[in-house]
DOSE-392708 format. One record per residue (C-alpha): residue number from 1; x, y, z. Coordinates in Angstrom, 3 decimals. Layout:
<r NUM <X Y Z>>
...
REM end
This chain:
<r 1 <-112.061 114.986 234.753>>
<r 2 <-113.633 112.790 237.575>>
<r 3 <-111.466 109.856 237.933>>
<r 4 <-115.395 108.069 239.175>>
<r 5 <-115.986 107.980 235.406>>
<r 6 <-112.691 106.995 234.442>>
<r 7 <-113.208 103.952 237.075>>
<r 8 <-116.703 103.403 235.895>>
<r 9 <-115.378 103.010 231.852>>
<r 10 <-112.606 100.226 233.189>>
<r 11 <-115.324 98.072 234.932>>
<r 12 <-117.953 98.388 232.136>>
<r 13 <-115.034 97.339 230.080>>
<r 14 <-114.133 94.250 232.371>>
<r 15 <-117.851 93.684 232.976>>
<r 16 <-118.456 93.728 229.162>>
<r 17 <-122.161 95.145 230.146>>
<r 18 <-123.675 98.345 231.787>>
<r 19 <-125.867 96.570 233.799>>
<r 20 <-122.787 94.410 235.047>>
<r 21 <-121.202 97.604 235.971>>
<r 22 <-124.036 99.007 237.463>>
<r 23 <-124.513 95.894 239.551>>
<r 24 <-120.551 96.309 240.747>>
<r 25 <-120.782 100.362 241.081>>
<r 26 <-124.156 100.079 242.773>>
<r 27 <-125.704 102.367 240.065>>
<r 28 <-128.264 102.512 237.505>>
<r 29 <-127.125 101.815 234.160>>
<r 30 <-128.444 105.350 233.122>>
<r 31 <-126.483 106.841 235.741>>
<r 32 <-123.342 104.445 234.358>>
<r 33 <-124.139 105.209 230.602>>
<r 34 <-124.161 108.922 231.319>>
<r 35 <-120.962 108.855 233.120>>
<r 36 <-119.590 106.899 230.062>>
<r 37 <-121.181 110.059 227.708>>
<r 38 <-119.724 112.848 229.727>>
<r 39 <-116.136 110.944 229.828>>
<r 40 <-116.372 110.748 225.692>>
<r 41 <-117.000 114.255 226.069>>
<r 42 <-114.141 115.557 227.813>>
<r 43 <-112.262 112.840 225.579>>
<r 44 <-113.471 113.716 222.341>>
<r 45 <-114.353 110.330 220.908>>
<r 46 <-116.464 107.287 221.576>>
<r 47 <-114.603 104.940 223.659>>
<r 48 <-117.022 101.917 223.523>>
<r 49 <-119.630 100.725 221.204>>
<r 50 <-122.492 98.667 222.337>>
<r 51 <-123.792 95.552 220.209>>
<r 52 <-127.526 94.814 221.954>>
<r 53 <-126.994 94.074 225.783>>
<r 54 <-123.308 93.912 225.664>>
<r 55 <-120.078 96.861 225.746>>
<r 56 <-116.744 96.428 224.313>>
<r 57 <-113.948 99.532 223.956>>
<r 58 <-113.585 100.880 220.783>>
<r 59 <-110.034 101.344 219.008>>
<r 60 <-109.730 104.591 220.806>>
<r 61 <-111.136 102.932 224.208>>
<r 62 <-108.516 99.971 224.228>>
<r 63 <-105.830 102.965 223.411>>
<r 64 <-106.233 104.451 226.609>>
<r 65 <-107.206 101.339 229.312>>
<r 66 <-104.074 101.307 230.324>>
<r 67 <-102.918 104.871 231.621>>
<r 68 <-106.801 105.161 232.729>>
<r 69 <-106.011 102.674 234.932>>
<r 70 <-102.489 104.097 235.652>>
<r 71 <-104.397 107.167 237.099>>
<r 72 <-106.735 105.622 239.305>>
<r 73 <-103.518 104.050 240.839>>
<r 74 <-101.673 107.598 241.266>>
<r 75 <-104.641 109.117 242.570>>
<r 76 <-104.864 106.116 245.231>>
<r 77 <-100.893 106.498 245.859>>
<r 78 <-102.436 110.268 246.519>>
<r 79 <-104.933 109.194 248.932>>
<r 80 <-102.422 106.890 250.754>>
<r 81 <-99.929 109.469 251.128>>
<r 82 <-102.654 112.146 252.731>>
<r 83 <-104.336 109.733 254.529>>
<r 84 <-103.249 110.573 258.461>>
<r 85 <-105.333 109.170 261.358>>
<r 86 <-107.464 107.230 258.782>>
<r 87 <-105.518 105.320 256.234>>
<r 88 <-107.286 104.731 253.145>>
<r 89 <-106.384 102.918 249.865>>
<r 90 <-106.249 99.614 248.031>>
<r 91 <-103.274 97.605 249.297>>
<r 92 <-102.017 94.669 246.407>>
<r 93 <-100.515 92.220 248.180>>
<r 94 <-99.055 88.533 246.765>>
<r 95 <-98.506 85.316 249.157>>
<r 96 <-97.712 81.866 248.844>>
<r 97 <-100.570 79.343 249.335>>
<r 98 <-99.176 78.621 252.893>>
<r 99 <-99.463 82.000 254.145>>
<r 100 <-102.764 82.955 252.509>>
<r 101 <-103.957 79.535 253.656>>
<r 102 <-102.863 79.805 257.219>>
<r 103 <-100.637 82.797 258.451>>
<r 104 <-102.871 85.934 257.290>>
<r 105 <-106.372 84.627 257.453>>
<r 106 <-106.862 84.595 261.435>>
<r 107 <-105.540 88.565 261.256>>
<r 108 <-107.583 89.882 258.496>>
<r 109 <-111.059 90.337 260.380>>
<r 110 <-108.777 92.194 262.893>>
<r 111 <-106.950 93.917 260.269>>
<r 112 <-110.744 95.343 258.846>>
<r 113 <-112.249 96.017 262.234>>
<r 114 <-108.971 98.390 262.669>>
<r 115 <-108.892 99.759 258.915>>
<r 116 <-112.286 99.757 257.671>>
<r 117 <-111.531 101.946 254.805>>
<r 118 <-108.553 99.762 253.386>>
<r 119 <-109.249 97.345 250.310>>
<r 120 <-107.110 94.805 250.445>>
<r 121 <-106.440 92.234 246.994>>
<r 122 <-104.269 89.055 247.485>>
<r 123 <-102.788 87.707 244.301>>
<r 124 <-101.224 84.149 245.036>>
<r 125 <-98.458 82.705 243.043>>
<r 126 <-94.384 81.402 243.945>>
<r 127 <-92.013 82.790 245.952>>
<r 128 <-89.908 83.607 243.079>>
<r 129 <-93.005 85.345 240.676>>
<r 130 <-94.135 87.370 243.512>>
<r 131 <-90.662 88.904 244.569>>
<r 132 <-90.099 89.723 240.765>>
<r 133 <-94.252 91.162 241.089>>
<r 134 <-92.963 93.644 243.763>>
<r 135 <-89.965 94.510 242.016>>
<r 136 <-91.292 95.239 239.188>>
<r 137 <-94.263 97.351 240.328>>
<r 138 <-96.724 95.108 239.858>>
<r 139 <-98.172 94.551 243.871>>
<r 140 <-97.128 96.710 246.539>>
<r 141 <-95.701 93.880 249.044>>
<r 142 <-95.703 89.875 249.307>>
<r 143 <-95.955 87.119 251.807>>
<r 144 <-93.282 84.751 250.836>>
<r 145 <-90.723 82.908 251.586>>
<r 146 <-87.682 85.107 252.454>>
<r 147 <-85.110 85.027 249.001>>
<r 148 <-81.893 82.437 248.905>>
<r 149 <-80.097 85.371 247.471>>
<r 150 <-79.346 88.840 249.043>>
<r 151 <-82.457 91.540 248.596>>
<r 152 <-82.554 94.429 246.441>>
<r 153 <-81.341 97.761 248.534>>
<r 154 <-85.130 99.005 246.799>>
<r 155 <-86.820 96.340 248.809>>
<r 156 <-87.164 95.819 252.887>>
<r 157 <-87.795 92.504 254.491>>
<r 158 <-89.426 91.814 257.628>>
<r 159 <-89.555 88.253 259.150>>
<r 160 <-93.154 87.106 260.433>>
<r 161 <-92.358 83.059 261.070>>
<r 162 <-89.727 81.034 260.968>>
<r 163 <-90.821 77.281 260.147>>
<r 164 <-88.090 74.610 260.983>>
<r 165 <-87.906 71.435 258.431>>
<r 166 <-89.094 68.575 259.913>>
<r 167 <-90.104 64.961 258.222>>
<r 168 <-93.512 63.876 257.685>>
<r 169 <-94.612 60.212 257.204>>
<r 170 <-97.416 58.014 257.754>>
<r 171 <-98.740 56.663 260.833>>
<r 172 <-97.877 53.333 260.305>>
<r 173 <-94.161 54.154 260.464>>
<r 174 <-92.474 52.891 263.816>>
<r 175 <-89.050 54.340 263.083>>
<r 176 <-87.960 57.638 265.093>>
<r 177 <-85.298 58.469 264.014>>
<r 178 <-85.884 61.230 260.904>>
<r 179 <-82.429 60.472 258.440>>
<r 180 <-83.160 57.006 258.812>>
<r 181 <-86.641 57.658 257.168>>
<r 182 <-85.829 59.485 254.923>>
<r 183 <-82.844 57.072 253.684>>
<r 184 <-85.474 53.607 254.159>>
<r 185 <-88.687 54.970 252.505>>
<r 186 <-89.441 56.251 248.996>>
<r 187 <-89.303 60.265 249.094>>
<r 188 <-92.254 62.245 248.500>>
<r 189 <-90.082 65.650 247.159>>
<r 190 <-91.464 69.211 247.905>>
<r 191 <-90.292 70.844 244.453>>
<r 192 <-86.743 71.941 244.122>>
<r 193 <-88.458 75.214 241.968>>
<r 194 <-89.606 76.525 244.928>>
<r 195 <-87.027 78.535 247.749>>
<r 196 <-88.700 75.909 250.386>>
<r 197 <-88.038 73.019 248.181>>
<r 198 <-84.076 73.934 247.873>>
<r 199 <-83.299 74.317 251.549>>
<r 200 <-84.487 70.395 251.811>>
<r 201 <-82.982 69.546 249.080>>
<r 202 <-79.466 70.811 250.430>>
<r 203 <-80.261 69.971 253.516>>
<r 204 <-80.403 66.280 252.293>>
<r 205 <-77.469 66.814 250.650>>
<r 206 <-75.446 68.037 252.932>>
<r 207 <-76.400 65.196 255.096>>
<r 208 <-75.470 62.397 253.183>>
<r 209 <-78.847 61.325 252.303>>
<r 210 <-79.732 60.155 248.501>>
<r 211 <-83.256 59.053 248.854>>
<r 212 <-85.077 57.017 246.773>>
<r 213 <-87.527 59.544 244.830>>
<r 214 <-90.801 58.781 244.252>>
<r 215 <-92.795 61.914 243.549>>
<r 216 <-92.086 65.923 243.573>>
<r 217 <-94.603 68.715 243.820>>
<r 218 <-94.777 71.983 244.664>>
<r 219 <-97.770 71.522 247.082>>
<r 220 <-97.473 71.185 250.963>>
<r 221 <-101.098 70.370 251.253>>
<r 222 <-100.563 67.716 248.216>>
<r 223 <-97.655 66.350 250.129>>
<r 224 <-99.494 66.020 253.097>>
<r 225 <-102.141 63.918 251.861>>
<r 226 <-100.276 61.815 249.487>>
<r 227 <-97.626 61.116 252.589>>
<r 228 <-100.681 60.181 255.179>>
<r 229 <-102.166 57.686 252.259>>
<r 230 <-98.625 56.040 252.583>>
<r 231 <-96.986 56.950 249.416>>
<r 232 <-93.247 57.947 250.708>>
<r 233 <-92.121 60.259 253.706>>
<r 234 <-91.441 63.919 252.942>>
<r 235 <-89.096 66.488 254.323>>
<r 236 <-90.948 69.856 254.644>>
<r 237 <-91.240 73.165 256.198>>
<r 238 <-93.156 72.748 259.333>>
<r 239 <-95.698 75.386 257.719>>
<r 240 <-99.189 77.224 259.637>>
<r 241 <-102.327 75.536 259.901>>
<r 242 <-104.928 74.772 258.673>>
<r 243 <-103.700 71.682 257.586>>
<r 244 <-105.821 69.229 254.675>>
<r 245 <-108.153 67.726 256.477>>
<r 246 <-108.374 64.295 257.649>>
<r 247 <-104.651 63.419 257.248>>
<r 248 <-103.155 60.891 259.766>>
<r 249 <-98.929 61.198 259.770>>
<r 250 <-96.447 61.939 261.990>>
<r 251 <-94.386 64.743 262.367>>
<r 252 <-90.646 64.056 263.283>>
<r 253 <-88.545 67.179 263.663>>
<r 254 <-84.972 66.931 262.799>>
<r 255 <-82.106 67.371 265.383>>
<r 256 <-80.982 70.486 266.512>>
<r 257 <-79.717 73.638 264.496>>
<r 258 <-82.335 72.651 261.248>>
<r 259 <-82.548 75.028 258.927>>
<r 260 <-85.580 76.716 258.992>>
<r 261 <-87.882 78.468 256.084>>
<r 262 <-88.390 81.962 256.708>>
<r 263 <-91.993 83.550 256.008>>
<r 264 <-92.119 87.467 255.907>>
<r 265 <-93.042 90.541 253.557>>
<r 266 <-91.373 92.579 251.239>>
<r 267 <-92.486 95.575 249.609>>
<r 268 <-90.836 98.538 247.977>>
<r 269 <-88.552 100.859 250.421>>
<r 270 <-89.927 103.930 248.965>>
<r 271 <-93.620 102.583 248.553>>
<r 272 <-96.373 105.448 249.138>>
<r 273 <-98.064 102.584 250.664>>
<r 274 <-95.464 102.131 253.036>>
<r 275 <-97.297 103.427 256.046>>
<r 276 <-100.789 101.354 255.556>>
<r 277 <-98.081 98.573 255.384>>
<r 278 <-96.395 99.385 258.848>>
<r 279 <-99.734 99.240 260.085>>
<r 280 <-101.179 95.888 258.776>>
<r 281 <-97.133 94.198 260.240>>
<r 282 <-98.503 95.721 263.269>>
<r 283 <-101.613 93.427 263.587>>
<r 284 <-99.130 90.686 262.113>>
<r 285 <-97.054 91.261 265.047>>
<r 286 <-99.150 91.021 267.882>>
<r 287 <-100.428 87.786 268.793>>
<r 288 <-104.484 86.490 268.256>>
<r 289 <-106.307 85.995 271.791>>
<r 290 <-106.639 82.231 272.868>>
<r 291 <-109.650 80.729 271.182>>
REM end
């Protein structure tokens, strides 16, 4: 069986059209619809059914989506594994809104000038929902924040950034000295859900500081622009740029030994991705040329 047609049937499926496949295979929707024919074929039943212009799986279709797609992943796990001087392969990788935001995007066009033959999808989503994504199987590696709790022996860590907590306010603010903010001004929380959120949440604690709460999210960029509008302070991980646009606050770092919010990647120890991984912490790892 070619595993072409097998890939054509899941995007005609996805597409809900042969000419929407076609489009994404960069095909004719003959050549599509005969692929489809010769894979019912070797199948033995019809696995979609057409109603005018659009395609949907038949009962014996939506039966076997699932391990098709399976075995397009094996044979890519194939390809990643043979691949020597050239790596190939699809690479599914999760990160955190701060590091898809600001850490990877400056590497990637160096990352594709290096690996031209490596597709690379980011999911985003938490901390916590990618790390359980990667332990479960579901993406090959994350960018998050590194875990408050000790890693799997199945997974390996690597360290890209470390980002010390510091205290945001507004301009207008002529106090310097960053507990004192924090105890006189209304607090603008970064989420206590998130692994960022707890370390300034015990860090507060730990200091003696009960703030006044005024508002808690789970966004840095949210926090930022609510904090530069005057809203409250913040106490946040001093995270990459880009930051939102057009904010106006000051950044006060705490004094010394602050705990810091550790950005890296995890992925599977035994991964047959593993080595297209090494290589994109490699362009991680070196630094970008002045701009």
């Amino acid at each position: 069986m070619d595993t072409r047609f097998l890939e054509s049937f899941l995007i005609v499926i996805e597409q809900g059209s042969l000419a929407g496949a076609a489009r994404q295979l960069r095909l004719t929707p003959a050549s599509v619809a005969q692929r489809i024919r010769t894979l019912e074929d070797e199948i033995g039943c019809p696995i979609v059914q057409r109603d005018g212009r659009n395609v949907r799986p038949t009962e014996q279709g939506l039966a076997i989506i699932e391990q098709s797609r399976a075995i397009l992943t094996s044979v890519r796990d194939l390809c990643a594994i043979a691949a020597s001087d050239k790596p190939v392969g699809t690479l599914r990788i999760g990160a955190i809104s701060s590091a898809a935001n600001g850490l990877l995007p400056p590497y990637l066009k160096r990352f594709f000038e290096c690996f031209p033959e490596i597709e690379l999808h980011i999911t985003p989503g938490s901390s916590s929902g990618l790390h359980n994504a990667v332990l479960d199987g579901n993406i090959d590696a994350a960018f998050i924040v590194e875990p408050p709790f000790e890693i799997p022996k199945t997974l390996v860590w690597q360290t890209l950034r470390s980002e010390p907590l510091v205290v945001l306010a507004p301009e207008a603010i002529q106090e310097t000295d960053p507990h004192e903010i924090l105890r006189n001004h209304p607090l603008i929380r970064y989420d206590r859900m998130q692994w960022g959120g707890r370390l300034a949440d015990e860090y507060l604690r730990k200091s003696g500081i009960w703030p006044h709460e005024r508002l808690e999210l789970d966004s840095l960029d949210a926090i930022a622009i609510i904090v530069s509008q005057g809203t409250g302070v913040s106490l946040v991980p001093d995270w990459a740029r880009p930051w939102p646009a057009g904010v106006h606050l000051k950044k006060i770092p705490l004094p010394a030994s602050a705990p810091c919010r550790n950005l890296g990647f995890l992925i599977q120890r035994n991964s047959p991705r593993l080595r297209l991984f090494n290589r994109l912490l490699e362009i991680l790892q070196k630094p970008l040329p002045a701009s």
